[in-house]
KEKEDREN-953041 format. One line per field, with one value per residue (C-alpha): residue number from 1; residue in one letter; x, y, z. Coordinates in nm, 2 decimals. Example, Ala and Ser with C-alpha at 12.3 -4.5 7.8 and 13.67 -1.06 7.14 Angstrom:
timar 1,2 $
balo a,s $
east 1.23,1.37 $
north -0.45,-0.11 $
up 0.78,0.71 $
END
This chain:
timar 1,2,3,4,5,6,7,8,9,10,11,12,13,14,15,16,17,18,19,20,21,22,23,24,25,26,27,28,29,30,31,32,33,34,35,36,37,38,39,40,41,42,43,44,45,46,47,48,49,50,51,52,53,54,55,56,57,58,59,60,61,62,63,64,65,66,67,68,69,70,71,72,73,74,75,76,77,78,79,80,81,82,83,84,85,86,87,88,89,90,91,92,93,94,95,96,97,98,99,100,101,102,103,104,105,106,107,108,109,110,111,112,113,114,115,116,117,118,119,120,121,122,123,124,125,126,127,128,129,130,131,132,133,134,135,136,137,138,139,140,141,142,143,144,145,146,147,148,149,150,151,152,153,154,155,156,157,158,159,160,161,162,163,164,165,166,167,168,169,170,171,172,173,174,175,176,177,178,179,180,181,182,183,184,185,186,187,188,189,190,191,192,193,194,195,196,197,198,199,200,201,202,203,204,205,206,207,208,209,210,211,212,213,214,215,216,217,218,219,220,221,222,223,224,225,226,227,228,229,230,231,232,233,234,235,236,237,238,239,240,241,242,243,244,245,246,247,248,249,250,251,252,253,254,255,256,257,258,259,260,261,262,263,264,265,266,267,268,269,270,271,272,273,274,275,276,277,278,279,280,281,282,283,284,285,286,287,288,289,290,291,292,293,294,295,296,297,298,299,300,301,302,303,304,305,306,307,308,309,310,311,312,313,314,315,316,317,318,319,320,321,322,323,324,325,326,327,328,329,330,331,332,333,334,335,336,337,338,339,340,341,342,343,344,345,346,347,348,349,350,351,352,353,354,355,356,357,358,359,360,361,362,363,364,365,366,367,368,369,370,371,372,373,374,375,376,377,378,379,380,381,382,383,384,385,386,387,388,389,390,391,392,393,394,395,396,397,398,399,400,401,402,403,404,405,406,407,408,409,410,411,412,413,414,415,416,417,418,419,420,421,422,423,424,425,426,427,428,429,430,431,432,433,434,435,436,437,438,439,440,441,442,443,444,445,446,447,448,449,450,451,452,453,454,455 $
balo x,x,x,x,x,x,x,x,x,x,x,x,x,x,x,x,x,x,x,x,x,x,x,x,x,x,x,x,x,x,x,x,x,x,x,x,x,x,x,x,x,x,x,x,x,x,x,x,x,x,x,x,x,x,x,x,x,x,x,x,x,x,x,x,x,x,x,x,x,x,x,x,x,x,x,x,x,x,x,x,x,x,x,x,x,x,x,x,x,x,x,x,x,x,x,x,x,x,x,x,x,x,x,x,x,x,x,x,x,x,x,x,x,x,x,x,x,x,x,x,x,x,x,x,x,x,x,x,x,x,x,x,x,x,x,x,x,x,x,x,x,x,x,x,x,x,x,x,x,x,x,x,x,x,x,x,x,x,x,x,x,x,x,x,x,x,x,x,x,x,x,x,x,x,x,x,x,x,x,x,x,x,x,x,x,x,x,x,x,x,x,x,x,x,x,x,x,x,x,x,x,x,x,x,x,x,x,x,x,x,x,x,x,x,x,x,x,x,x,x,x,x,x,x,x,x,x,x,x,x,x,x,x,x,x,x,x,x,x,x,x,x,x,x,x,x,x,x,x,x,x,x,x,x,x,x,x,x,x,x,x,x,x,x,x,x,x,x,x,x,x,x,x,x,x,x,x,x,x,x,x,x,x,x,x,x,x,x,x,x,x,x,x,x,x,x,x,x,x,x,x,x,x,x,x,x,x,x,x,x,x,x,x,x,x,x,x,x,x,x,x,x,x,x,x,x,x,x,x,x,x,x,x,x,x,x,x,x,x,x,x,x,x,x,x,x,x,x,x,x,x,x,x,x,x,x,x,x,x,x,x,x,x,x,x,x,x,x,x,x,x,x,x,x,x,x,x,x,x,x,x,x,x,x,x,x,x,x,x,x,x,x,x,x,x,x,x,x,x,x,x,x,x,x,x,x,x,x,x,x,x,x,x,x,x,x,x,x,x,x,x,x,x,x,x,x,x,x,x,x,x,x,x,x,x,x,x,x,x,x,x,x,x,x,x,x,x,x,x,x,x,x,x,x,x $
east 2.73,2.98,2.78,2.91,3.29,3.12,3.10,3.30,3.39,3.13,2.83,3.05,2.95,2.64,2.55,2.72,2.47,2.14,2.24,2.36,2.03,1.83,2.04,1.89,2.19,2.04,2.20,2.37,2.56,2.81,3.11,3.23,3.40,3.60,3.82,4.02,4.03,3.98,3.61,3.36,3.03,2.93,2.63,2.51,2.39,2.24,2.36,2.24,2.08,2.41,2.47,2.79,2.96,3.04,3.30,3.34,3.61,3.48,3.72,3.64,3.94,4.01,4.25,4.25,4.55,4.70,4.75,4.38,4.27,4.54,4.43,4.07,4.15,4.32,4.04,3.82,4.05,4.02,3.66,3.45,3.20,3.11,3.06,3.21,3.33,3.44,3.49,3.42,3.61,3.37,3.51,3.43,3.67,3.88,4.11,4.44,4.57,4.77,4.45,4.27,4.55,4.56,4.17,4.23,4.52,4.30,3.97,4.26,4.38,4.01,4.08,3.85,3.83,3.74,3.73,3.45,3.58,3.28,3.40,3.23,3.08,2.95,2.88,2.62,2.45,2.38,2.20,1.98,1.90,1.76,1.59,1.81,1.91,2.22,2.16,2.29,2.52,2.32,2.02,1.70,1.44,1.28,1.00,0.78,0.51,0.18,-0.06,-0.43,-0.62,-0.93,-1.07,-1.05,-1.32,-1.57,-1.65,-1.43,-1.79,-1.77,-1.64,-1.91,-2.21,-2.09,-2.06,-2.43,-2.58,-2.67,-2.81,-3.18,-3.40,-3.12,-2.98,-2.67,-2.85,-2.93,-2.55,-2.43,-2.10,-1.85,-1.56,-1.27,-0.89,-0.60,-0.30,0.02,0.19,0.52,0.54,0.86,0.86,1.09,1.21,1.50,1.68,1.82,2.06,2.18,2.29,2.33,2.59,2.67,2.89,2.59,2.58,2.32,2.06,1.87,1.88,1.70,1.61,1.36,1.27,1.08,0.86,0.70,0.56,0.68,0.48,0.74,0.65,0.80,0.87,0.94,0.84,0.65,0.52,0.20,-0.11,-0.09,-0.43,-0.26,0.07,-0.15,-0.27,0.03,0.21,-0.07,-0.07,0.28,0.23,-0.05,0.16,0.08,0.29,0.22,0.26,-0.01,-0.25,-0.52,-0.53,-0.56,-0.80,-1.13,-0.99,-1.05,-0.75,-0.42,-0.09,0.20,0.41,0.81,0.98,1.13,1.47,1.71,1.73,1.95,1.83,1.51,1.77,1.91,1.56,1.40,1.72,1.67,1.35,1.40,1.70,1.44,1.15,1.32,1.54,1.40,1.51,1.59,1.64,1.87,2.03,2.43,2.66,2.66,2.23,2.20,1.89,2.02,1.85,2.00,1.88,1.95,1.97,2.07,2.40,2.32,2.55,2.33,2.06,2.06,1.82,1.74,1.50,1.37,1.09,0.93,0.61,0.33,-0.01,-0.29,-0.46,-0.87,-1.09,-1.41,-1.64,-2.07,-2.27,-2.64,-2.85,-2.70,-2.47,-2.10,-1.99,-1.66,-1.53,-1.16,-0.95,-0.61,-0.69,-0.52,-0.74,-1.08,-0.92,-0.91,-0.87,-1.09,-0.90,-1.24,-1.59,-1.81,-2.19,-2.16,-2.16,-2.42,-2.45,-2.61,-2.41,-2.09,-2.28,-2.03,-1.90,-2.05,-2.23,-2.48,-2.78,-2.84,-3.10,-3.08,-3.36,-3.44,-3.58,-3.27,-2.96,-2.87,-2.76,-2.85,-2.86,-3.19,-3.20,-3.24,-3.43,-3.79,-4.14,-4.28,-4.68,-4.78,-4.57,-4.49,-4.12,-3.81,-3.69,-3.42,-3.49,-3.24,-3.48,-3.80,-4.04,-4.23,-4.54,-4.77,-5.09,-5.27,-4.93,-4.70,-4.43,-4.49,-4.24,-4.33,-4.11,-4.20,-4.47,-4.70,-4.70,-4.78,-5.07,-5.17,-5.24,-5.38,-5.70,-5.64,-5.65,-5.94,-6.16,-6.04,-6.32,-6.20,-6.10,-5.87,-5.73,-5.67,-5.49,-5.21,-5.04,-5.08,-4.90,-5.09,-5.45,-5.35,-5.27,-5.59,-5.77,-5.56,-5.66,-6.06,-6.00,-5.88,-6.10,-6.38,-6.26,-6.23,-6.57,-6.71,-6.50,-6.66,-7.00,-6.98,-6.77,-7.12,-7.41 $
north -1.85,-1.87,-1.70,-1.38,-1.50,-1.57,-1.16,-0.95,-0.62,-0.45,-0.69,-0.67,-0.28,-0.33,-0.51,-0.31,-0.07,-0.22,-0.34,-0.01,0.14,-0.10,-0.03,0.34,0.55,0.82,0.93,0.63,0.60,0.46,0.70,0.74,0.38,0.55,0.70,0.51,0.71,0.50,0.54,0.28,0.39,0.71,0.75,0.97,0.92,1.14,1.11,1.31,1.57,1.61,1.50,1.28,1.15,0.80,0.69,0.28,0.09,-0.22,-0.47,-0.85,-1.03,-1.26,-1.07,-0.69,-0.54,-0.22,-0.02,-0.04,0.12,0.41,0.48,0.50,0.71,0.93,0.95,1.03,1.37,1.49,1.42,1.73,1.73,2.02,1.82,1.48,1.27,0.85,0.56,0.19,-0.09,-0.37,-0.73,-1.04,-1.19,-1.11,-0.83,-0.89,-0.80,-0.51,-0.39,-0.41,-0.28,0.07,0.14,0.07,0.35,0.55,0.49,0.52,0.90,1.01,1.06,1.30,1.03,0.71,0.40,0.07,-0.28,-0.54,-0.87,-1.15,-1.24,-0.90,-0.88,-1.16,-1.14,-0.80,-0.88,-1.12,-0.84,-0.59,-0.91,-1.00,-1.30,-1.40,-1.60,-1.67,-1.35,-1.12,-0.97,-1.10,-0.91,-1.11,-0.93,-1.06,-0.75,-0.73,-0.42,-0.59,-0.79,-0.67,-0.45,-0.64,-0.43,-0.57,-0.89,-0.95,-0.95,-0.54,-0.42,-0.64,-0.52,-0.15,-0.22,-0.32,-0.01,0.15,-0.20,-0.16,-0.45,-0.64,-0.62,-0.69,-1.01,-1.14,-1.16,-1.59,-1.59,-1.50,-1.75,-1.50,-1.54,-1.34,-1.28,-1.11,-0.89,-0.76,-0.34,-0.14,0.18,0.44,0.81,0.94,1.27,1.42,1.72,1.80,2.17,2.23,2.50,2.69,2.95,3.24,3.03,2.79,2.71,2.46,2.26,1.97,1.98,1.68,1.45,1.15,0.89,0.61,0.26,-0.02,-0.35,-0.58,-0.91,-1.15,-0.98,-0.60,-0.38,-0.14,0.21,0.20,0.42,0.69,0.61,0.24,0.43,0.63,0.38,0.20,0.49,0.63,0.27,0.14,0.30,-0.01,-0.31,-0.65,-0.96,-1.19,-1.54,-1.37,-1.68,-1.48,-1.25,-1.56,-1.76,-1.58,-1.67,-1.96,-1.90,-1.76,-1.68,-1.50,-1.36,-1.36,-1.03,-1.09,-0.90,-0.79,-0.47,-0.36,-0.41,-0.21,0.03,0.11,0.06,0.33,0.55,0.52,0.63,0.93,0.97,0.98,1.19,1.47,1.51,1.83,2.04,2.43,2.71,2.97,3.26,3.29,3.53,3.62,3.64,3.33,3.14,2.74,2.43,2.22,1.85,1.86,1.47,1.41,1.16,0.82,1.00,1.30,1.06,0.89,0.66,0.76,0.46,0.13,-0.01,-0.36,-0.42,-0.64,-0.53,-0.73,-0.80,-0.96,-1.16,-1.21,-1.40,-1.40,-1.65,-1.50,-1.72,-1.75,-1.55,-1.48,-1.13,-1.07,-0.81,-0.73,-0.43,-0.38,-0.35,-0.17,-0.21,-0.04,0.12,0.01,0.06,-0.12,-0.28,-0.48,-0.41,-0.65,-0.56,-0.23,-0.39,-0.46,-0.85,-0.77,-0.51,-0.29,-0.05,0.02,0.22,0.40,0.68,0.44,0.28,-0.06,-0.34,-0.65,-0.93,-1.21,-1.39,-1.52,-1.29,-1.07,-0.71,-0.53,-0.11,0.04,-0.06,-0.39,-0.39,-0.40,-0.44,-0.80,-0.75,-1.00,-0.94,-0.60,-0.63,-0.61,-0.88,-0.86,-0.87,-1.15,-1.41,-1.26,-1.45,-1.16,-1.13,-0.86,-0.72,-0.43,-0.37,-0.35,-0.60,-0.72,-0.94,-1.22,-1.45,-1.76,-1.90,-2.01,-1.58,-1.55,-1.82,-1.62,-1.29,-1.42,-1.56,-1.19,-0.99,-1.21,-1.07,-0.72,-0.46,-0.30,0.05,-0.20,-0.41,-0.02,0.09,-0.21,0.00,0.34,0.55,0.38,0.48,0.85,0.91,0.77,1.00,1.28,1.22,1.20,1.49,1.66,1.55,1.69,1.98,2.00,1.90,2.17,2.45,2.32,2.31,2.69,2.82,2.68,2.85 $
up 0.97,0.65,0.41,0.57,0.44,0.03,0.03,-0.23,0.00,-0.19,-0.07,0.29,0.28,0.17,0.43,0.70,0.60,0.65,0.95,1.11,0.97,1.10,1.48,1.44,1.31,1.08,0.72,0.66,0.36,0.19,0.11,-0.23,-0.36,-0.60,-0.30,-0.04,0.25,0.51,0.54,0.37,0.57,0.72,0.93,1.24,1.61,1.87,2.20,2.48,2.26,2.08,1.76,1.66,1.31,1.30,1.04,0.96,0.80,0.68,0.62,0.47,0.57,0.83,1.06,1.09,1.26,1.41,1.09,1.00,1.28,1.29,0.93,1.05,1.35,1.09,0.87,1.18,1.23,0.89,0.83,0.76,1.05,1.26,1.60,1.80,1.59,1.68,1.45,1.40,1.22,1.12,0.96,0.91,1.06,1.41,1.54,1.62,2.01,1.89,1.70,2.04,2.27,2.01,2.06,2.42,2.44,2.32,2.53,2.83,2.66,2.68,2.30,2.09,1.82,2.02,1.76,1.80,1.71,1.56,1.47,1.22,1.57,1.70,1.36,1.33,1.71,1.60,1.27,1.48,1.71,1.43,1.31,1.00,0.85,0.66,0.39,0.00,0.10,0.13,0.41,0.42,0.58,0.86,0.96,1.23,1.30,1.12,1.06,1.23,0.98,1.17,1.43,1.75,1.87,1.60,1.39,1.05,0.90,1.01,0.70,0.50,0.68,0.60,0.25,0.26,0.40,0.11,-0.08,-0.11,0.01,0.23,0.60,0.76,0.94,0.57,0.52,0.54,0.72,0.39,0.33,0.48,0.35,0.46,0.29,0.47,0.24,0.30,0.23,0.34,0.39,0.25,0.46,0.20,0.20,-0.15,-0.12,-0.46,-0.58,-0.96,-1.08,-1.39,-1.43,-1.37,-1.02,-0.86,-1.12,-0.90,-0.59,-0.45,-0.05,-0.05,0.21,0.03,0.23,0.02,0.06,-0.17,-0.22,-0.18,-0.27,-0.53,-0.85,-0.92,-0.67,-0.68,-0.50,-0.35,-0.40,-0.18,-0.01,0.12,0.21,0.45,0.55,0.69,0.74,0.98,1.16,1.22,1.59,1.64,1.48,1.62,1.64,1.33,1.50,1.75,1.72,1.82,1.46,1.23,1.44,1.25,0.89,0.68,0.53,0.61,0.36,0.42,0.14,0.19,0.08,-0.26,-0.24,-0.01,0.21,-0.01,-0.29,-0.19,-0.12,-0.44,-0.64,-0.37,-0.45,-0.84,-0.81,-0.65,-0.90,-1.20,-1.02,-0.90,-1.29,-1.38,-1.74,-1.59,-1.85,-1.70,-1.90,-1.94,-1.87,-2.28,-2.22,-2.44,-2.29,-2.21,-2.11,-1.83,-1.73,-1.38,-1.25,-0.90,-0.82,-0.64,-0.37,-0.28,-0.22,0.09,0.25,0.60,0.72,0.57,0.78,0.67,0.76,0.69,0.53,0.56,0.25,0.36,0.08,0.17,-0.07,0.03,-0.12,-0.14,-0.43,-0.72,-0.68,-0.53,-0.42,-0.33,-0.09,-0.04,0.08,0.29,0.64,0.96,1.22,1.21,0.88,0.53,0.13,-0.03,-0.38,-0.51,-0.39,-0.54,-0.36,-0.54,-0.88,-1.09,-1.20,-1.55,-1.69,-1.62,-1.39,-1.07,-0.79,-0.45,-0.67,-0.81,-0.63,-0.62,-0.48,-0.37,-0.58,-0.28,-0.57,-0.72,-0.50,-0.73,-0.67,-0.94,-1.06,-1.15,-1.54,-1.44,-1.11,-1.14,-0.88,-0.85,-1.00,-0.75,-0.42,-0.48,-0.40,-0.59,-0.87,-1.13,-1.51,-1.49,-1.29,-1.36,-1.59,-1.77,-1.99,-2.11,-1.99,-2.17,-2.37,-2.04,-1.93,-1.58,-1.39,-1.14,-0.91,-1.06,-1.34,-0.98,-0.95,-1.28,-1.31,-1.03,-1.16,-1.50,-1.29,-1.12,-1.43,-1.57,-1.31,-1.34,-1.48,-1.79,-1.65,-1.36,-1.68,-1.80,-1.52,-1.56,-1.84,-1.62,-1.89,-2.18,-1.96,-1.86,-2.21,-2.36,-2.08,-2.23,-2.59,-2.51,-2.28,-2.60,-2.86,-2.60,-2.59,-2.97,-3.02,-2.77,-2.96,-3.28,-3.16,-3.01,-3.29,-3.48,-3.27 $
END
């Protein structure tokens, strides 16, 4: 693939980074550009329980020959690491034979500082076995596993039916089958380490001896951290990923989208670190030496942050819209399996005004389908059950509002009322009757007090 020979030596690095992270090496960074010592990349394996430094030369040329590797086998010797050490020289192009025969005197020495060769070739069968692709010069993340849209162990219409257990007047078995759509959003997790000490002349004022993990939506446009509650939730389920060409998870959905991730691994790379570079900057006051109080802004370097793990993943994003009357409710939420956050909840929402959320109780009107709080949720005069100020046709009997399905109802209870005995016509407007019964009951009692305070 030529794109690989379009790369500055910079982008070259870059990308020998993601890919060796993506291998599995741990603290992979990229030494300090500024110096030429033979070593572009620096990273760390574990081998049999021991722990080894691996220093790379990256080199974007087309041949690489002896002297390269001497100098890396050099800079392997004098790099500061308390354990093994080896090295690797990683082009884009080939190695010449004496390049080769040099690595081989070594391997044939049994020499402490044993150095890798990775052509443009090695270079690109590797990529494809961390699933990476080469494109435009740079890596795109190919990414082909999927959090579950849906517990297998249940219907998709699970998370609906819950949603509906505490709606008065309706049951799961009322539900319609929804319209369900799922969208496949790309997320990548972040594991970073910072290690930053900050000196004055009194000493160590502050250090930083974080380990960061963080979930980034990584879509098209900026990216962005995610609530904490959805990077739980796909950090507590990337054990249970499933295949996302798996025919068997987008057979249930109407719909089905899947989002590409909008930048390189890279770039995710340096956003993530910049992050971190502005949340942990801290002020730190510290007395001098001449008992002067100071103020210190204590801002860690790129270089002391280094980016352990990126992890891409896909997070299923499920929007299910019920029809029920006159009425469309729409239910969606990231899902993982028998998990979930809910991101728009549209049965616990009142259609007539901004009454929301779990706290608040609600009932469904069969009348028309609304759900509805209980400001605007009344009884049915006729059938006794629940309507909805919003479909009810009203009218008044002994000064009271009653509500009725339909004007058939209310026809209805007119010939109703028009039999009624007065004290029944009374009793419509129950507040109205118990407070007339409290005002005779008073003037009674007023007129008894007069009449004894008279004998």
């Amino acid at each position: 693939m030529a794109v690989l020979d379009n790369l500055s030596g910079f982008e070259f690095e870059d990308v020998v980074e993601d890919v060796f992270r993506n291998l599995g090496y741990e603290n992979v960074r990229q030494a300090d550009r500024r110096a030429d010592e033979g070593r572009d990349v620096l990273m760390e394996e574990v081998v049999d329980g021991t722990r080894r430094a691996v220093v790379v030369e990256c080199k974007h040329t087309d041949t690489v020959g002896r002297p390269v590797v001497q100098k890396l086998h050099s800079a392997i010797a004098t790099f500061d690491f308390d354990g093994p050490k080896r090295g690797m020289v990683v082009t884009t192009g080939r190695f010449t034979q004496p390049a080769r025969g040099y690595v081989e005197d070594l391997d044939a020495k049994d020499d402490p500082y044993p150095i890798e060769l990775i052509d443009g070739e090695d270079l690109r069968e590797i990529a494809d076995d961390v699933g990476l692709d080469l494109y435009n010069g740079r890596i795109e993340i190919l990414c082909e596993e999927t959090l579950r849209p849906y517990d297998p162990a249940a219907s998709i219409t699970a998370p609906l039916e819950e949603a509906i257990e505490e709606i008065k007047n309706i049951d799961a078995a009322d539900l319609p089958t929804p319209h369900a759509a799922v969208t496949f959003q790309p997320v990548v997790e972040v594991t970073a380490e910072t290690d930053a000490v900050f000196e004055t002349s009194v000493g160590v004022i502050h250090r930083i001896n974080e380990r960061t993990q963080f979930v980034i939506h990584a879509d098209r446009g900026s990216p962005r951290v995610a609530d904490s509650d959805v990077a739980a939730l796909i950090s507590e389920n990337l054990h249970a990923t499933v295949n996302l060409e798996n025919e068997s998870i987008r057979e249930p959905f109407d719909e089905v989208t899947k989002q590409r991730f909008g930048q390189t691994e890279t770039e995710y790379k340096d956003w993530a670190v910049d992050q971190l570079q502005r949340a942990q900057t801290t002020t730190v006051t510290y007395t001098g030496d001449n008992n002067v109080t100071y103020n210190k802004t204590c801002e860690p370097n790129r270089s002391d942050i280094s980016v352990q793990s990126i992890e891409a993943v896909y997070l299923p994003e499920v929007q299910q819209t019920t029809d029920l009357g006159e009425y469309s409710y729409p239910y969606e939420y990231y899902a993982a399996g028998p998990s979930r956050v809910t991101t728009e909840d549209g049965f616990h929402q009142c259609v007539h005004c901004e009454t929301a959320g779990t706290d608040e109780t609600y009932t469904y009107c069969e009348n028309c389908g609304a759900i509805a709080c209980g400001d605007h949720i009344k009884t049915e005069r006729l059938t006794g059950e629940p309507i909805c100020t919003g479909c009810a046709v009203t009218e008044t009997f002994a000064w009271k509002t009653k509500y009725f399905y339909d004007e058939e109802n209310l026809e209805a209870f007119r010939e109703e009322y028009a039999d009624m005995g007065l004290h029944q016509k009374a009793m419509e407007n129950q507040v109205l009757a118990g407070g007339s019964l409290v005002v005779v009951l008073v003037v009674l009692v007023l007129i008894v007090t007069a009449l004894g305070g008279g004998i």
